[in-house]
Chimera marker file (.cmm) of the C-alpha trace (Angstrom):
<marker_set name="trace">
<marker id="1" x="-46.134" y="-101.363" z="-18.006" r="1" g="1" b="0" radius="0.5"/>
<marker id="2" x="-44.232" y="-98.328" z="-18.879" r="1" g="1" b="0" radius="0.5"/>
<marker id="3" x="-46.246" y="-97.303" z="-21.982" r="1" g="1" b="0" radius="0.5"/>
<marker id="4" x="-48.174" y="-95.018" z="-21.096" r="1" g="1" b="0" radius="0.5"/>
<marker id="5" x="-50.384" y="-92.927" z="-23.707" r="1" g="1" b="0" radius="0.5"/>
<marker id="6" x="-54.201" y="-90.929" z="-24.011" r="1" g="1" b="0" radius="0.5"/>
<marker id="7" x="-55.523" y="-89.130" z="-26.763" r="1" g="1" b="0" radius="0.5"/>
<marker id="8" x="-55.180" y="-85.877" z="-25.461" r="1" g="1" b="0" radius="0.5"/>
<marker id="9" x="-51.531" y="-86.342" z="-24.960" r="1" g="1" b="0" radius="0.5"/>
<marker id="10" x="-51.693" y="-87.571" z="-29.137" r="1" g="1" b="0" radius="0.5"/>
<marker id="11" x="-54.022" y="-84.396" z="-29.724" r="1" g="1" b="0" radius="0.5"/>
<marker id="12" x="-51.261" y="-81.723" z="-27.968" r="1" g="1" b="0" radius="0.5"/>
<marker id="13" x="-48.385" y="-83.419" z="-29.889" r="1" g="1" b="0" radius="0.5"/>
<marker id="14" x="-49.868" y="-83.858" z="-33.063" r="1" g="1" b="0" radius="0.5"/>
<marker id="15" x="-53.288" y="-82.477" z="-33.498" r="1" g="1" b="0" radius="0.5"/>
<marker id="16" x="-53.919" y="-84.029" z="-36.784" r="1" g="1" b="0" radius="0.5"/>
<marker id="17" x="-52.602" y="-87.322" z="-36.149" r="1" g="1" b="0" radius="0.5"/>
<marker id="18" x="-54.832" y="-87.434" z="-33.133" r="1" g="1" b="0" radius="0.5"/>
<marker id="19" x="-57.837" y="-86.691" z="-35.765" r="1" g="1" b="0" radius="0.5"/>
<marker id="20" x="-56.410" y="-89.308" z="-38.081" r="1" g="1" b="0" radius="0.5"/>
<marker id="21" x="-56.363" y="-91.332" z="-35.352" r="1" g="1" b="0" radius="0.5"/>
<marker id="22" x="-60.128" y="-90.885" z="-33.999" r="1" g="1" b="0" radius="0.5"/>
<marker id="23" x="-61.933" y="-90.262" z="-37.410" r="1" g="1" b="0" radius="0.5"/>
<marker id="24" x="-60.505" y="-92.727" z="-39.655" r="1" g="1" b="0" radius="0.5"/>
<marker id="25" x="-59.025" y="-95.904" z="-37.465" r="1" g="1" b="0" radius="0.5"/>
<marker id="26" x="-61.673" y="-95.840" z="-34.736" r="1" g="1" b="0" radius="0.5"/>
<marker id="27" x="-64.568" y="-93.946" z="-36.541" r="1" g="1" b="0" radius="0.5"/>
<marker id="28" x="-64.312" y="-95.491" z="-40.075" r="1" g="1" b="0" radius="0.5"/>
<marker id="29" x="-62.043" y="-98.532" z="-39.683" r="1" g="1" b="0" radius="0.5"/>
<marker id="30" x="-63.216" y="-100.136" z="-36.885" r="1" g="1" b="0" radius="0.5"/>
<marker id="31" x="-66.958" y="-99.556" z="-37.253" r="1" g="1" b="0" radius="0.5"/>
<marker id="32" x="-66.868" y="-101.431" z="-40.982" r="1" g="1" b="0" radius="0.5"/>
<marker id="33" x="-69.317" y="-103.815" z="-41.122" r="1" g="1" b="0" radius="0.5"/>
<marker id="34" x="-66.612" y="-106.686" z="-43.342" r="1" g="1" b="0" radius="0.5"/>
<marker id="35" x="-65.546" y="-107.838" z="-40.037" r="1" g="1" b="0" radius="0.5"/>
<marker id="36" x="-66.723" y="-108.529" z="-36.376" r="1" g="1" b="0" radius="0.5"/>
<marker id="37" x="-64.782" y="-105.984" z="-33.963" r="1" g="1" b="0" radius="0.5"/>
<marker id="38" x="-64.293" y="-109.405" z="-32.155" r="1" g="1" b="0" radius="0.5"/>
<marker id="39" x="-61.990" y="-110.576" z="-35.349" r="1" g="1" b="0" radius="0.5"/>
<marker id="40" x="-60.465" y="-107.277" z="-35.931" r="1" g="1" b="0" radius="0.5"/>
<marker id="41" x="-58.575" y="-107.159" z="-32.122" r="1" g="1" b="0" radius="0.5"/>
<marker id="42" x="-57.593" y="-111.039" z="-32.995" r="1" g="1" b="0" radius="0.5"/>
<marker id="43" x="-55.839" y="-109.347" z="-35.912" r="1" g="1" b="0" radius="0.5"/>
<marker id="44" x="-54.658" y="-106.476" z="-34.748" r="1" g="1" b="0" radius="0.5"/>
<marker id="45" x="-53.183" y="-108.550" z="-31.404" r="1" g="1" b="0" radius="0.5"/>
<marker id="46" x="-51.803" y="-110.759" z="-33.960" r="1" g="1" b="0" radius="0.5"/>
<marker id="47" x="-50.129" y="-108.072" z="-35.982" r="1" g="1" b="0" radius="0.5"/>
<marker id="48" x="-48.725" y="-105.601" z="-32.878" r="1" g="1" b="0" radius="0.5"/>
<marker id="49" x="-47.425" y="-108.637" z="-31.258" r="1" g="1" b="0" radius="0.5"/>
<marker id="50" x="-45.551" y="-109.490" z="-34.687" r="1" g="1" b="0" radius="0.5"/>
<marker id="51" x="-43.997" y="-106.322" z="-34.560" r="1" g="1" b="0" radius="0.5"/>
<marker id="52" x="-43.133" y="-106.069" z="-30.997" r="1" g="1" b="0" radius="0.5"/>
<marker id="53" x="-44.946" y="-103.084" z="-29.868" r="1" g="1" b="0" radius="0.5"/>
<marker id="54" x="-45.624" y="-103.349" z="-26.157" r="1" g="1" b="0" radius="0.5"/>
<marker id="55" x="-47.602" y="-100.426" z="-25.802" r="1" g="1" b="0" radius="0.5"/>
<marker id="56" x="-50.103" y="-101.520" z="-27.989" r="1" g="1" b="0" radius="0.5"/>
<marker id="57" x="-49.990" y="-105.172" z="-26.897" r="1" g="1" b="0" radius="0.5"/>
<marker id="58" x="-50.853" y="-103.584" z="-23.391" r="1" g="1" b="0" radius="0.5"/>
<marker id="59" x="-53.697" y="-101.590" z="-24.816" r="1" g="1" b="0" radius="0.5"/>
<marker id="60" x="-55.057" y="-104.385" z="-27.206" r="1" g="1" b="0" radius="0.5"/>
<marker id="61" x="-55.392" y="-107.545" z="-24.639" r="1" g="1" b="0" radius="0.5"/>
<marker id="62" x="-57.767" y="-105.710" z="-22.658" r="1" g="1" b="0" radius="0.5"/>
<marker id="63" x="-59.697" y="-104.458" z="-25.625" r="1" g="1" b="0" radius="0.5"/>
<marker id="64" x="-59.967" y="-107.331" z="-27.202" r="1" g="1" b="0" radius="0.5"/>
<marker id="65" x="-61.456" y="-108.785" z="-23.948" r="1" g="1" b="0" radius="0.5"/>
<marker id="66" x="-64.461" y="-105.978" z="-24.206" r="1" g="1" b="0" radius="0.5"/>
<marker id="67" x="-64.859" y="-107.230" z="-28.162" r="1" g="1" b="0" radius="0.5"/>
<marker id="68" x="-65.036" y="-110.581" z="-27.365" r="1" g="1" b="0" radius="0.5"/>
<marker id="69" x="-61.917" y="-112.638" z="-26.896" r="1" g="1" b="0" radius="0.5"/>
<marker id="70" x="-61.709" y="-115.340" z="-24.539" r="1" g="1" b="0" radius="0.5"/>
<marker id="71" x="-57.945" y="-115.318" z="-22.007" r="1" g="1" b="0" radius="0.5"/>
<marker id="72" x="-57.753" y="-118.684" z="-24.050" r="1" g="1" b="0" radius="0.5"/>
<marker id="73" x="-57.912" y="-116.991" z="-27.127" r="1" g="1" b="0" radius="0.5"/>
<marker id="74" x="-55.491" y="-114.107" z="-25.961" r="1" g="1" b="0" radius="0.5"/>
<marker id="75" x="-53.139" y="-117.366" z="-24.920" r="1" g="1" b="0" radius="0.5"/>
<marker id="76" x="-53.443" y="-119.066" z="-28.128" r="1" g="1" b="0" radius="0.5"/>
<marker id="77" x="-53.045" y="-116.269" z="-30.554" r="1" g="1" b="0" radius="0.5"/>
<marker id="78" x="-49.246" y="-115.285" z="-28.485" r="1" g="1" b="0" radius="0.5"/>
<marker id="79" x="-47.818" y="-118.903" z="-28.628" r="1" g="1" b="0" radius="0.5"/>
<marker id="80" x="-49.342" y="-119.312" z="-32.592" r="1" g="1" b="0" radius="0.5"/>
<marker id="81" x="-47.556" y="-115.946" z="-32.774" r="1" g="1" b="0" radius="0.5"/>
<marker id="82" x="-44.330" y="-117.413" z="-31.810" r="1" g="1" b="0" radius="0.5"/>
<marker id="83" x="-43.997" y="-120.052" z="-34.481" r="1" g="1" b="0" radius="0.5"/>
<marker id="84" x="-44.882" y="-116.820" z="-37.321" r="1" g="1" b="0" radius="0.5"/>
<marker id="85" x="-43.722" y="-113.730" z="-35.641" r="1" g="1" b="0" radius="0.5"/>
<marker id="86" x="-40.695" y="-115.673" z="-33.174" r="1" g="1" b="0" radius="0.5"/>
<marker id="87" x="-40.284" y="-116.362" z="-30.026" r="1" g="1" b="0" radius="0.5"/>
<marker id="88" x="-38.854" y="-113.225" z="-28.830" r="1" g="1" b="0" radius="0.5"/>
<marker id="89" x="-42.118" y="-111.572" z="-29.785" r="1" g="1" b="0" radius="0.5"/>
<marker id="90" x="-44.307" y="-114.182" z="-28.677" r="1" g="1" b="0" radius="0.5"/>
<marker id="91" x="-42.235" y="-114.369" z="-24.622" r="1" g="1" b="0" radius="0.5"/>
<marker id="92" x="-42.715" y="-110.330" z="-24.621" r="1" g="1" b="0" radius="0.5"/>
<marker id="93" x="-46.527" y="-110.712" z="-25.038" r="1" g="1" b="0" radius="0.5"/>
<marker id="94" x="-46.836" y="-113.578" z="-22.915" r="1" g="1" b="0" radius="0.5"/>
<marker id="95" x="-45.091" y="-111.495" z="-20.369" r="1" g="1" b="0" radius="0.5"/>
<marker id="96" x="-47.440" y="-108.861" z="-21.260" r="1" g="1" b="0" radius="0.5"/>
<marker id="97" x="-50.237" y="-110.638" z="-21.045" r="1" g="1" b="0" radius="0.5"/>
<marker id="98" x="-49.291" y="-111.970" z="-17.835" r="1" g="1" b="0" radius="0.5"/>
<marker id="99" x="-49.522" y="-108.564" z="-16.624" r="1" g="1" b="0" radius="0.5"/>
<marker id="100" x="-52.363" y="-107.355" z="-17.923" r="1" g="1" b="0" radius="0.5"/>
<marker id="101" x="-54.724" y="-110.462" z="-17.214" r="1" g="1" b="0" radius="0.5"/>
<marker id="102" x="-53.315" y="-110.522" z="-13.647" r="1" g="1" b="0" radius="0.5"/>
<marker id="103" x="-55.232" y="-107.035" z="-13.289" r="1" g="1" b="0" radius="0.5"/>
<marker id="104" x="-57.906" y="-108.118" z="-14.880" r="1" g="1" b="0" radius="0.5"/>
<link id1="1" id2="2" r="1" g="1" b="0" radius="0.2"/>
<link id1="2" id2="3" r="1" g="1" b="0" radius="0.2"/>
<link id1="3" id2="4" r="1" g="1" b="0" radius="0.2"/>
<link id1="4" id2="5" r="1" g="1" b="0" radius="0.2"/>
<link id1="5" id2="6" r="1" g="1" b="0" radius="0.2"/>
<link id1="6" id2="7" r="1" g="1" b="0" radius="0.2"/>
<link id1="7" id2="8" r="1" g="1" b="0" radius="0.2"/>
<link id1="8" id2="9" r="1" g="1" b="0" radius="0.2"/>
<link id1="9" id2="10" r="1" g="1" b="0" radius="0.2"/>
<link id1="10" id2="11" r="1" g="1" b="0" radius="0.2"/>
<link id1="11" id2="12" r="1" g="1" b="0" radius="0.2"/>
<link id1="12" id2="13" r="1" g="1" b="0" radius="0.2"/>
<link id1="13" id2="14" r="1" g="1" b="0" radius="0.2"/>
<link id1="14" id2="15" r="1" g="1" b="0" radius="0.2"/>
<link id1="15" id2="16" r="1" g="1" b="0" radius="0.2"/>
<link id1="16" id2="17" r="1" g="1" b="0" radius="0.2"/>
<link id1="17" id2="18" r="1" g="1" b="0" radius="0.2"/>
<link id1="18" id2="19" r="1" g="1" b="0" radius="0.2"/>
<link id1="19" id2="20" r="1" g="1" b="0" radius="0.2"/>
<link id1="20" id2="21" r="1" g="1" b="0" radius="0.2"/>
<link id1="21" id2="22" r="1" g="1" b="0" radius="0.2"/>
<link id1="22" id2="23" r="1" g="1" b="0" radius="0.2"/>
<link id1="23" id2="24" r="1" g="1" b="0" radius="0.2"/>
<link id1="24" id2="25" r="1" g="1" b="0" radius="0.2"/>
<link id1="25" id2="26" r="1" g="1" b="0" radius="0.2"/>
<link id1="26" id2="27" r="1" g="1" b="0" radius="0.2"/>
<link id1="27" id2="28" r="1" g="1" b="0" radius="0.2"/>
<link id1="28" id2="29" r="1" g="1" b="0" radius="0.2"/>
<link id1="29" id2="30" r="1" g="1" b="0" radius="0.2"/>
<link id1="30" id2="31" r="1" g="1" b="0" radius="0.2"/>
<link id1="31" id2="32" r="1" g="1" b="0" radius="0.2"/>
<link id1="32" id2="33" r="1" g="1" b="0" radius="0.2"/>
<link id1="33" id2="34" r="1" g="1" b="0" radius="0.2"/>
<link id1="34" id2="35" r="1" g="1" b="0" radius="0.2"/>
<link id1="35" id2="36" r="1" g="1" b="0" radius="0.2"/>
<link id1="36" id2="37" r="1" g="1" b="0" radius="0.2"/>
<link id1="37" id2="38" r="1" g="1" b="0" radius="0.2"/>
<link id1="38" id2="39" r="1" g="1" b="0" radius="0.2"/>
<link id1="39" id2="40" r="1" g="1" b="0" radius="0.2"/>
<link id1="40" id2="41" r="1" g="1" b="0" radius="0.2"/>
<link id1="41" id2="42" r="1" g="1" b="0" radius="0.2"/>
<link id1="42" id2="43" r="1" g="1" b="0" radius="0.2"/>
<link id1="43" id2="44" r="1" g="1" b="0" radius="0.2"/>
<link id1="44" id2="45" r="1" g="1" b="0" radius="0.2"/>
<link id1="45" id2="46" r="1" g="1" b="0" radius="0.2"/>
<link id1="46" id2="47" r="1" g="1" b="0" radius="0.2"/>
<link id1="47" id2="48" r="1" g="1" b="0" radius="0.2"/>
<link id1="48" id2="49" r="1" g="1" b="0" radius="0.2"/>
<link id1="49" id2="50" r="1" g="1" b="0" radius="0.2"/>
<link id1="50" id2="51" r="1" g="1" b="0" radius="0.2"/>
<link id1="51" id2="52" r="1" g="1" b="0" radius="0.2"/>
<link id1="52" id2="53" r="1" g="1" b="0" radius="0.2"/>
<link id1="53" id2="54" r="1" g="1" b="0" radius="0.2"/>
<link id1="54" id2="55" r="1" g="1" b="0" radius="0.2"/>
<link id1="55" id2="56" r="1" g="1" b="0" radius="0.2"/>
<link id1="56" id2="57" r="1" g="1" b="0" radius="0.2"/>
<link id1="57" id2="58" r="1" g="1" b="0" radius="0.2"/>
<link id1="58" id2="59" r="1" g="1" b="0" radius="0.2"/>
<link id1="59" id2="60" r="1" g="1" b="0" radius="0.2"/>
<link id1="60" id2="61" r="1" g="1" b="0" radius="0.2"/>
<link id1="61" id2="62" r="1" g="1" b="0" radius="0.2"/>
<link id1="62" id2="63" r="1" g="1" b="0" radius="0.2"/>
<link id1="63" id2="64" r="1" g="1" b="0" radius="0.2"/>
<link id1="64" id2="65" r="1" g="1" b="0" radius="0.2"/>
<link id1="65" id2="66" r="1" g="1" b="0" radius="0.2"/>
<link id1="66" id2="67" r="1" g="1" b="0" radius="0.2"/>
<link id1="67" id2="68" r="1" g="1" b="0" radius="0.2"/>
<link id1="68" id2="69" r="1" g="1" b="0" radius="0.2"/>
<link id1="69" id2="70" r="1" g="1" b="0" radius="0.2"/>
<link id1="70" id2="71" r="1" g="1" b="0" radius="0.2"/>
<link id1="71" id2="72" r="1" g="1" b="0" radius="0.2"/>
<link id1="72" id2="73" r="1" g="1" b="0" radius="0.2"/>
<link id1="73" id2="74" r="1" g="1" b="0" radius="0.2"/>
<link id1="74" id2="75" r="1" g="1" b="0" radius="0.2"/>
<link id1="75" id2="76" r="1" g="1" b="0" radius="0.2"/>
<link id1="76" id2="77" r="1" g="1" b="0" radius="0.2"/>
<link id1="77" id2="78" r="1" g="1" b="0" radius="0.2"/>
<link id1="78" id2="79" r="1" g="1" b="0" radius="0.2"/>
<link id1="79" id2="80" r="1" g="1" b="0" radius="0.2"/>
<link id1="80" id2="81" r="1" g="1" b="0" radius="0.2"/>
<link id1="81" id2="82" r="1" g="1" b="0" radius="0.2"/>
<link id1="82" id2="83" r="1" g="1" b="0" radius="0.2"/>
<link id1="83" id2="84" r="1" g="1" b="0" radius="0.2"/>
<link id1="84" id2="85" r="1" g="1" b="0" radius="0.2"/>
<link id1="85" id2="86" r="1" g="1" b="0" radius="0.2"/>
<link id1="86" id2="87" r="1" g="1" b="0" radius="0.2"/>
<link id1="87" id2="88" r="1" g="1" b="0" radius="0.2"/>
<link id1="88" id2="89" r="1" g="1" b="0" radius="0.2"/>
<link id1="89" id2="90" r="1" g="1" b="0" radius="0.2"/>
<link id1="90" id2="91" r="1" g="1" b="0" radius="0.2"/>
<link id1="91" id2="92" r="1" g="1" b="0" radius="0.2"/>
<link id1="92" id2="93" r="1" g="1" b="0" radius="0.2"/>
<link id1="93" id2="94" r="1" g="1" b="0" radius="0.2"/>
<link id1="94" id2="95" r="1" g="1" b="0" radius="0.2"/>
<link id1="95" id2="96" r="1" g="1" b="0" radius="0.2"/>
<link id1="96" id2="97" r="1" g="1" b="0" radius="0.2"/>
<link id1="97" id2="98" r="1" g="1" b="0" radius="0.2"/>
<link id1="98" id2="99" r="1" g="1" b="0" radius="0.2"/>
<link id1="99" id2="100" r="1" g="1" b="0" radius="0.2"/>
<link id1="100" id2="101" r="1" g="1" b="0" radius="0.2"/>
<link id1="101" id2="102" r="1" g="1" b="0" radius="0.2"/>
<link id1="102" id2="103" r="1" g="1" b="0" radius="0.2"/>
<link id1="103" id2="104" r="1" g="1" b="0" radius="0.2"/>
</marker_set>
């Protein structure tokens, strides 16, 4: 894939973004207790795939593998995707996904 990013690269850019970033999404956000990490990469999978952002696709198939998503799952969410989000969207994940999972 050619997205390619790390947090330091974030921090040198745009050092309070990359605080943002850290302290609030993955510090605050994530760690609330309303939802299982496990249901919060379904939705945020869901939601990048919707928008068509391949960088975070790429990033969010493999993490949602370490909360707790099945391949199946992965698979099912893209093609219920393409019915809400279209096809377009859903055939870029799937080819995606394809990629990642094939490292996996």
């Amino acid at each position: 894939m050619e997205f390619e990013f790390t947090r330091e690269e974030m921090k040198q850019a745009t050092p309070a973004l990359a605080e943002y970033n850290q302290n609030v999404l993955w510090d605050e956000m994530w760690e609330r207790p309303g939802l299982s990490k496990r249901d919060r990469s379904l939705i945020t999978l869901a939601y990048v795939i919707s928008v068509g952002r391949p960088g975070p696709i790429e990033f969010h198939i493999p993490f949602g593998l370490h909360n707790g998503l099945t391949k199946e799952e992965i698979s099912e969410v893209i093609t219920h995707m393409a019915f809400y989000a279209g096809f377009p969207a859903a055939s870029n994940a799937s080819i995606i996904a394809a990629d990642v999972l094939g490292e996996e």
